[in-house]
C-alpha positions in Angstrom: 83.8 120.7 47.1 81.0 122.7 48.6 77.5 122.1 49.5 74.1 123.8 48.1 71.1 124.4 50.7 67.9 124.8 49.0 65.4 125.9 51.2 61.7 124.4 50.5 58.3 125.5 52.2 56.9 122.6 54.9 53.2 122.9 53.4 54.1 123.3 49.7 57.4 121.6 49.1 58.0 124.9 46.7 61.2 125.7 46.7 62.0 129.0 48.2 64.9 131.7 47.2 66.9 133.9 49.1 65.1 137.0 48.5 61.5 135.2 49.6 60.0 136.1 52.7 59.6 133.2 55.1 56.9 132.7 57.6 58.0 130.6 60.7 54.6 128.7 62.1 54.9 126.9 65.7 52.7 124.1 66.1 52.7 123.6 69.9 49.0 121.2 70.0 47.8 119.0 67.0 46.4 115.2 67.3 49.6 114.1 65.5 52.1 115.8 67.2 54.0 113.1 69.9 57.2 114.8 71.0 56.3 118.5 71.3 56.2 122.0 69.8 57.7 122.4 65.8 58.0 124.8 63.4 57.7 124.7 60.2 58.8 127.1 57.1 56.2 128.6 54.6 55.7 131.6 52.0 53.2 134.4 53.4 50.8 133.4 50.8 50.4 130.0 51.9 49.4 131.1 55.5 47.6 134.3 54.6 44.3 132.0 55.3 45.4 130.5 58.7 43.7 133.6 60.4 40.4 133.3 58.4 40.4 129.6 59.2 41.1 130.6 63.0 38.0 129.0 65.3 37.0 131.1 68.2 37.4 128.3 71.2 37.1 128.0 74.6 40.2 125.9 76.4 38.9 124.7 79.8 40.3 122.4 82.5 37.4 120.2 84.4 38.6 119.3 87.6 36.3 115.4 88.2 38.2 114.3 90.5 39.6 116.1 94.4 42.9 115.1 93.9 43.1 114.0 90.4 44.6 115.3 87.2 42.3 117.5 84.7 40.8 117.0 81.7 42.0 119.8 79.5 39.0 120.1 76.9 38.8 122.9 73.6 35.1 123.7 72.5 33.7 126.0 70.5 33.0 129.1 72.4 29.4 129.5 71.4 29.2 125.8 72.6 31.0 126.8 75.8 28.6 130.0 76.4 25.6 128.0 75.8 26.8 126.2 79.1 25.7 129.0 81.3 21.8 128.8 81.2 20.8 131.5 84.0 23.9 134.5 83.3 25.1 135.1 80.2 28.8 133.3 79.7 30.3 136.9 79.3 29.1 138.3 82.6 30.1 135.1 84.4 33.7 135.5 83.0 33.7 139.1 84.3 32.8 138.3 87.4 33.8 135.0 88.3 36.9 134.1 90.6 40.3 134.5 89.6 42.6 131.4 89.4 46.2 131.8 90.5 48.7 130.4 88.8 50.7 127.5 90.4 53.9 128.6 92.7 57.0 127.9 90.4 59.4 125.3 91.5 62.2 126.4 93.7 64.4 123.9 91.8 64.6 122.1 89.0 63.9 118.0 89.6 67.5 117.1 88.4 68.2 114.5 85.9 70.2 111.9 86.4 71.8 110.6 83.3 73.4 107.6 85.2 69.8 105.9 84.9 68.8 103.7 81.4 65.9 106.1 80.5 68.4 109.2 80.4 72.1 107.9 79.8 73.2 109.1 76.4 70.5 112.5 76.4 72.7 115.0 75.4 73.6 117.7 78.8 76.4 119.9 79.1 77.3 118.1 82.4 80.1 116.1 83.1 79.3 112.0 81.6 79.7 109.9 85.1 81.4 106.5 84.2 78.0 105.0 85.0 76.5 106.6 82.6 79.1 106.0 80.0 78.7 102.3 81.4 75.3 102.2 80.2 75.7 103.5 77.3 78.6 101.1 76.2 76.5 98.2 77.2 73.0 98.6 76.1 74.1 101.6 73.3 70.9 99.6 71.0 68.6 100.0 73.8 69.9 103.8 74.2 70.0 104.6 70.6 66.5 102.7 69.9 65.6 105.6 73.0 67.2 108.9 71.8 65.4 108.0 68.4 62.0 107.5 69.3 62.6 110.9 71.3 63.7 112.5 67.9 67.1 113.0 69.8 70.6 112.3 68.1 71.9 108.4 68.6 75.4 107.7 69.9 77.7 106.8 67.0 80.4 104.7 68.9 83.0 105.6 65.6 82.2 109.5 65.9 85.2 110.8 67.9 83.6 112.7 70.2 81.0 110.4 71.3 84.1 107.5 71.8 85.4 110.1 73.7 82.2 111.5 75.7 81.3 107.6 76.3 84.7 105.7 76.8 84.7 103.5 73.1 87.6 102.2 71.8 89.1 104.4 69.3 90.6 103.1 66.5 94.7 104.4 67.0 
């Protein structure tokens, strides 16, 4: 038996063949999007407006509170230059301070998977027997987790997961 792939445009739902050129789009902000940057698949044609449609904006972060979090706020540019009232917005931008950009960790916060909100996440590490623990007892709970993260679930009759997690395997 073999399997067929047919490969369809995200926007369209046209179905695209193997001599069609494909146009990889990254959404990494949009009001819908909960669990991060994704891509999607389209035709040249269907994006060939994305440009035209493109908004000239101004991304600013307003700082409200000494020790607080920003805002992060995206405005129209003209509405953002109309901000500066004495100096045009241009000549403010040429001359105004320069912001560094924050000192890189020295290391990585580690995970630990031996905890309920990250047992079953798949990692390349070693699977302690506490997390394999959790993951045998509250595998709903963990499952329920992984999903709403758009993650694989554990599938206690998948081999390598009874393996990875210490379930019974049927001999």
């Amino acid at each position: 038996m073999g399997k067929k792939t047919i490969r369809v445009s995200d926007f369209s739902g046209t179905v695209l063949q193997a001599e069609d050129e494909v146009v990889r789009v990254v959404v990494l902000e949009h009001p819908d999007l909960v669990a991060g940057p994704v891509q999607l698949e389209a035709t040249p044609l269907e994006v060939e407006s994305i440009d035209d449609a493109a908004l000239d904006v101004a991304v600013v972060e307003v700082y409200d509170q000494p020790d607080g979090e920003p805002r992060r706020v995206v405005l129209t540019a003209s509405e953002f230059d109309s901000l500066a009232t004495d100096t045009p917005m241009a000549q403010l931008l040429k001359t105004a301070e320069r912001v560094r950009p924050p000192k890189a960790r020295k290391a990585a916060e580690r995970v630990d998977y031996g905890t309920i909100e990250h047992a079953g996440k798949p990692h390349r590490g070693r699977v302690t027997e506490e997390e394999a623990r959790l993951v045998r007892e509250q595998l709903d709970e963990v499952n329920k987790r992984l999903a709403d993260a758009g993650i694989r679930q554990i599938d206690p009759a998948d081999p390598e997961h009874a393996a990875r997690y210490g379930f019974p395997t049927a001999s």
